[in-house]
Each structure stands twice: as structure tokens, then as C-alpha cells.
C-alpha positions as CSV (number, residue, x, y, z in Angstrom):
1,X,0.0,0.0,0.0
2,X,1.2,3.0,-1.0
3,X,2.0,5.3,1.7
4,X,0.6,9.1,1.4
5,X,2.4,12.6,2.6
6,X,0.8,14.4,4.6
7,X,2.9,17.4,5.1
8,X,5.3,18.2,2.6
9,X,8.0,21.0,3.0
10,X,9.4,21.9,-0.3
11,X,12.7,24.7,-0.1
12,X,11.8,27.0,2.0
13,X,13.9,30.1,3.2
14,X,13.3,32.4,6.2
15,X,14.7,35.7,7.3
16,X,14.9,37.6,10.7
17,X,15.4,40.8,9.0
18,X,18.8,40.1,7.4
19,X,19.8,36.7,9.4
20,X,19.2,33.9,6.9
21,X,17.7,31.5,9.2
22,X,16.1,28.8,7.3
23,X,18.2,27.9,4.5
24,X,16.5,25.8,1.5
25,X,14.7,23.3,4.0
26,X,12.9,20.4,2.2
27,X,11.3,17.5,4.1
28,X,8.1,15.5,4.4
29,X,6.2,13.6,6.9
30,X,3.7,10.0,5.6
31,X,0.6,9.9,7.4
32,X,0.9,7.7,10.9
33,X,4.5,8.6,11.8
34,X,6.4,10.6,14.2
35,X,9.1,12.3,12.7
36,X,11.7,14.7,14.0
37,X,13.8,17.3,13.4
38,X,16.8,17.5,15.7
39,X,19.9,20.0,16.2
40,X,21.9,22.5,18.3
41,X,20.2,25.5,19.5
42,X,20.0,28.0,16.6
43,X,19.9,25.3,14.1
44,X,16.5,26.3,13.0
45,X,14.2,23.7,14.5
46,X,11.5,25.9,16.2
47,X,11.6,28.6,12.9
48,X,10.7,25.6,10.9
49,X,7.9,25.0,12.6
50,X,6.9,28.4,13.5
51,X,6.9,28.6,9.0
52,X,5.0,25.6,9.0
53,X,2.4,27.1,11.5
54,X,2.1,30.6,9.7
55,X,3.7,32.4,12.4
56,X,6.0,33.4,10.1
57,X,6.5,33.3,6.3
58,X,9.4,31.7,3.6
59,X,10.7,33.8,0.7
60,X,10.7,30.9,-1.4
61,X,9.3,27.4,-2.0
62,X,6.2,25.7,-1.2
63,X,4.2,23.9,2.8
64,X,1.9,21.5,1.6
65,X,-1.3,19.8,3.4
66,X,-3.0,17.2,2.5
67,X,-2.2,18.1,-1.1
68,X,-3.3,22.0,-0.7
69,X,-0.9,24.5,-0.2
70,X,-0.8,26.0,2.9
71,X,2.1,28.7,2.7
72,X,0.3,31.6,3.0
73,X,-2.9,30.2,4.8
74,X,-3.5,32.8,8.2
75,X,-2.0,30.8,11.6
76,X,-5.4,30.8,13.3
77,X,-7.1,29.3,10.0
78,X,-4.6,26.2,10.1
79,X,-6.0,24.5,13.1
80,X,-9.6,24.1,11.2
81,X,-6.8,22.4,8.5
82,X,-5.8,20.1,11.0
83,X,-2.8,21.2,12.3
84,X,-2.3,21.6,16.4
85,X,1.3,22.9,17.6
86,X,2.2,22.2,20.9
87,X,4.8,25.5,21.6
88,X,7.9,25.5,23.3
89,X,7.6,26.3,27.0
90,X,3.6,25.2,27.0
91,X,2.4,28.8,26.9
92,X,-1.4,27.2,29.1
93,X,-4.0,29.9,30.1
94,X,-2.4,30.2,33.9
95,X,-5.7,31.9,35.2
96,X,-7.6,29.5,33.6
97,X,-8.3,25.8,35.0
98,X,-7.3,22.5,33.3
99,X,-10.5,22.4,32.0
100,X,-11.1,25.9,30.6
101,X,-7.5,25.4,29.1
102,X,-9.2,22.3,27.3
103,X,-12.3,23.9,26.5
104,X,-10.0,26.8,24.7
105,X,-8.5,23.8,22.6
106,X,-11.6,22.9,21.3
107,X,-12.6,26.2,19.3
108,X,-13.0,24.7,16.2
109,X,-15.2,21.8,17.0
110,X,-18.4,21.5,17.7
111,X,-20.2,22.0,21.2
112,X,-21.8,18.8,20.8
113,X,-18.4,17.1,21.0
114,X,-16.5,19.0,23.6
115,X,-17.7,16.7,26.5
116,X,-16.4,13.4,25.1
117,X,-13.3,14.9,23.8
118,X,-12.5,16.5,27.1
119,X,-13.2,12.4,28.5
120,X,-10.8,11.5,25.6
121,X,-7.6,13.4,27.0
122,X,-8.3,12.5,30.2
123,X,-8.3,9.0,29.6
124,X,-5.2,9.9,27.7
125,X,-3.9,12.4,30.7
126,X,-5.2,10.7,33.9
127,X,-3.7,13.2,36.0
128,X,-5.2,16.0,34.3
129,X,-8.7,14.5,35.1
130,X,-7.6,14.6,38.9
131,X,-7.0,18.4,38.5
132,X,-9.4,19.3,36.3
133,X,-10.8,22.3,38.1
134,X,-7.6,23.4,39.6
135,X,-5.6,26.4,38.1
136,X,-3.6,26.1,35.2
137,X,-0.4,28.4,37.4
138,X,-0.2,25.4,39.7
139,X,0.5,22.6,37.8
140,X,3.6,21.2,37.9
141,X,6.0,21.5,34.9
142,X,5.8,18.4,33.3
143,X,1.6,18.2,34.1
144,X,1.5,21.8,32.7
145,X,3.2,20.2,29.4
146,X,0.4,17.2,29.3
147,X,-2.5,20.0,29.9
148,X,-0.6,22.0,26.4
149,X,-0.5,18.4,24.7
150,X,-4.5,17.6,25.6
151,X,-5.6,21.3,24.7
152,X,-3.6,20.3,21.1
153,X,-6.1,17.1,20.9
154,X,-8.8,18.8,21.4
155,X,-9.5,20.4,18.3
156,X,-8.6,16.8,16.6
157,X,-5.7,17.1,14.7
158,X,-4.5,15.6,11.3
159,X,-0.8,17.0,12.3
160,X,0.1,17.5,16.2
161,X,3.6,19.3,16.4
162,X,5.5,19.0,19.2
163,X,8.0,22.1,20.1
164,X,10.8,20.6,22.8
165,X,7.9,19.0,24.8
166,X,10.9,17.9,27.3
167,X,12.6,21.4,27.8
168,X,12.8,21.9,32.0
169,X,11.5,18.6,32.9
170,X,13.2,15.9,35.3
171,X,14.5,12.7,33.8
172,X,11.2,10.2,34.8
173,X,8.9,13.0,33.5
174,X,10.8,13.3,29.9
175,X,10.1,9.3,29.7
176,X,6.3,9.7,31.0
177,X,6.2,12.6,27.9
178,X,8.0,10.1,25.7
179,X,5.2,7.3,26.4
180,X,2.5,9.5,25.8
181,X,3.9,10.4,22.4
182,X,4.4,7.0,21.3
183,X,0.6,6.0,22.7
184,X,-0.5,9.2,20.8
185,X,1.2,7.8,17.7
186,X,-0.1,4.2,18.3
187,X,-3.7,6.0,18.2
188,X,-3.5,7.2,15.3
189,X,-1.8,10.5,15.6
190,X,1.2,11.9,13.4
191,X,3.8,13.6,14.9
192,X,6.0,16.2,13.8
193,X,8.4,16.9,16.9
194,X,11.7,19.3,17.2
195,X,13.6,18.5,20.3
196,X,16.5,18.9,22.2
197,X,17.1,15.5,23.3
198,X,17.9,14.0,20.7
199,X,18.4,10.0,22.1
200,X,14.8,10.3,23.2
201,X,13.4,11.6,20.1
202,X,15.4,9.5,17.4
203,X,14.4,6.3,19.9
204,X,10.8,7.1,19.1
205,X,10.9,8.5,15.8
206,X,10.4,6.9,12.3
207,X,12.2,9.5,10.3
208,X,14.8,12.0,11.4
209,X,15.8,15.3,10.4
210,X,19.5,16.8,11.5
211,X,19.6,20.6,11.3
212,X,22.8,22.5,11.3
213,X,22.6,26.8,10.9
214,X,19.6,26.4,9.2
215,X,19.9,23.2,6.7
216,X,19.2,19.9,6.5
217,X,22.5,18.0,6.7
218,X,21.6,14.4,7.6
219,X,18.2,12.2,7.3
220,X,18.0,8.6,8.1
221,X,15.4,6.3,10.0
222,X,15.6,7.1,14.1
223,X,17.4,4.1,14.4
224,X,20.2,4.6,11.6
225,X,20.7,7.8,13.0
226,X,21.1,6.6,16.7
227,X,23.8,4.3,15.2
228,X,25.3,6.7,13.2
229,X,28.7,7.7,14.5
230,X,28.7,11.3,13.9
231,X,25.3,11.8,15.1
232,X,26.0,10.1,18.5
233,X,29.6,12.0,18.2
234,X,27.5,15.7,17.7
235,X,24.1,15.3,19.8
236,X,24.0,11.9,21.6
237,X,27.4,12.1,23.7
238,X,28.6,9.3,22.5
């Protein structure tokens, strides 16, 4: 069976004013897998998918959809299209309470839905469901970064993208995250995720992405490059 692309980035190039961050990026991503782009800080991984959100826009090139081209669709129309970003450093509604915070996520659906869905991600989130009328501020790190990750499912996603869902957490929380996103992915979901740890996301990934100032320099299957000796020389300590 022929497998079909889902989200296709086609030479794209981004500017901060006159810093050339995003240099001729091309990659793609088949429906049902996780993929991810890894690399130092700066390398670009968080402008890619900022592009790929329409936060910001490429000079060149072509973001495809689902076979529609999405490169100069509005950021707030994209979720509607399917695609849910999970930011770096969660970004929840603090005031707000788990619940509202999922409510928010779930803009685009219908009302009619909102009360299984919410069941959904708890199911998903069990500890969320034990907090779901406290405040947003309190949560823990790692439970404010599950609350970001349910508000994403809520509005049912096509594309969920995952920007350094492991950034400040402790050890047995990145693993708990790293579950989740394989469950996610075992469900059905497909993954886009940029991290920062790049043994945990090459050990769950179908497809990687190395990105160095801005270009793609390596790609492989997560476990070729986990075994690859300049990878583990650059970003896996080995």
C-alpha cells in the first residue's frame, strides 16, 4: 500500500530581517508517523515549525497539506486544517483551569463534541482529570506540558507538532512525555516533533531530520541515526 504525505515542506527560506535563518529546508512527513527534526540551539528547528504554523513566512518554496498548499494560509485558519502545535515552554492559560484550558483547545469543534473529547484526553492524561478544576499556574511542569498536549487534541488534529515538549522537565517526566507520544502515535496521531534530546526523540521516531545553521544535513530512519557515528559524536554524547 502505497503510503501518502501528509505534510510536505518543499525549499523554503526564512529571514529575521537580514539573518538567513532557514536555508532551502525540504522535508516531508507520511501519514501515521512521528518524525523529528533534531539540532543544536539555533539550528533552526522551532523557525521551521513556526513557517510551517504561519507564524511566520518563507521567501521561497512551497508547505503542503494534505495536497493544498498552505504557505500563505492565516495561523489561526490552520488549526480548522488540522494542524495543532504544541509550543515550546507550554504557553497554558495560567488563570484559567485545566479544564477551561481544554475547553479553549476545542474552538473549532463542535459544542456537541466538547464533552467526550475533554473524556478523551483525560483517559489519555489521567492526571489532568484529577486536576481538572484546579488552576492552570499550579500545575507542575511536566503536568502543565500534558494540559498544552490535551488542549492540542482537542480540536482533533491531522498534524500535532511537538516544540521541545521535554525542555525543563526531570528525567522520569521526559520518559512519561515520551510514552505518551508513542501511545498518541499508536492511536493514530502523526507527529511532527523538534527536540532537544535528541536520544529520546530519534528512539521514538520513524524518520529523522538533522539541522545545522539552518539546513538539512543528515536524514535517516531514528534508528540509523542513533547508530550513526557522527550523530552520537554531535548530539547523543557518545
Amino acid at each position: 500500500m502505497e503510503t501518502e504525505t501528509l505534510l510536505n515542506v518543499e525549499g523554503i527560506n526564512v529571514y529575521y530581517g537580514a539573518i538567513h535563518a532557514i536555508k532551502d529546508i525540504s522535508f516531508h512527513v507520511n501519514q501515521g508517523e512521528i518524525v523529528t527534526l533534531i539540532g543544536a540551539n539555533g539550528a533552526g528547528k522551532t523557525t521551521t515549525l513556526q513557517t510551517i504554523s504561519g507564524l511566520l513566512r518563507s521567501k521561497t518554496g512551497s508547505i503542503t497539506f494534505e495536497g493544498h498548499n498552505i504557505s500563505a494560509v492565516r495561523a489561526d485558519k490552520l488549526v480548522a486544517h488540522g494542524l495543532a502545535q504544541v509550543p515550546e515552554g507550554r504557553r497554558v492559560f495560567l488563570q484559567m483551569s485545566v479544564e477551561e484550558n481544554l475547553e479553549m483547545g476545542a474552538y473549532t469543534q463542535p459544542q456537541s463534541g466538547v464533552s467526550k473529547d475533554l473524556e478523551m484526553v483525560f483517559e489519555l492524561f489521567p492526571r489532568l482529570k484529577e486536576r481538572r478544576r484546579q488552576v492552570a499556574g499550579t500545575l507542575s511542569g511536566g503536568e502543565q506540558q500534558m494540559l498544552a498536549m490535551g488542549r492540542a487534541l482537542m480540536s482533533h488534529p491531522k498534524l500535532l507538532m511537538l516544540d521541545e515538549p521535554s525542555m525543563g522537565l526531570a528525567p522520569i517526566l521526559v520518559e512519561q512525555i515520551f510514552e505518551i507520544i508513542q501511545n498518541l502515535n499508536k492511536n493514530g496521531s502523526t507527529i511532527l516533533l523538534v527536540e532537544q534530546n535528541a536520544q529520546m526523540a530519534l528512539s521514538v521516531a520513524h524518520r529523522g531530520y538533522v539541522l545545522e545553521t539552518g539546513r538539512v544535513v543528515t536524514t535517516g530512519t531514528g534508528e540509523e541515526l542513533i547508530e550513526s557515528p557522527e550523530i552520537k559524536k554531535a548530539y547523543l554524547g557518545g
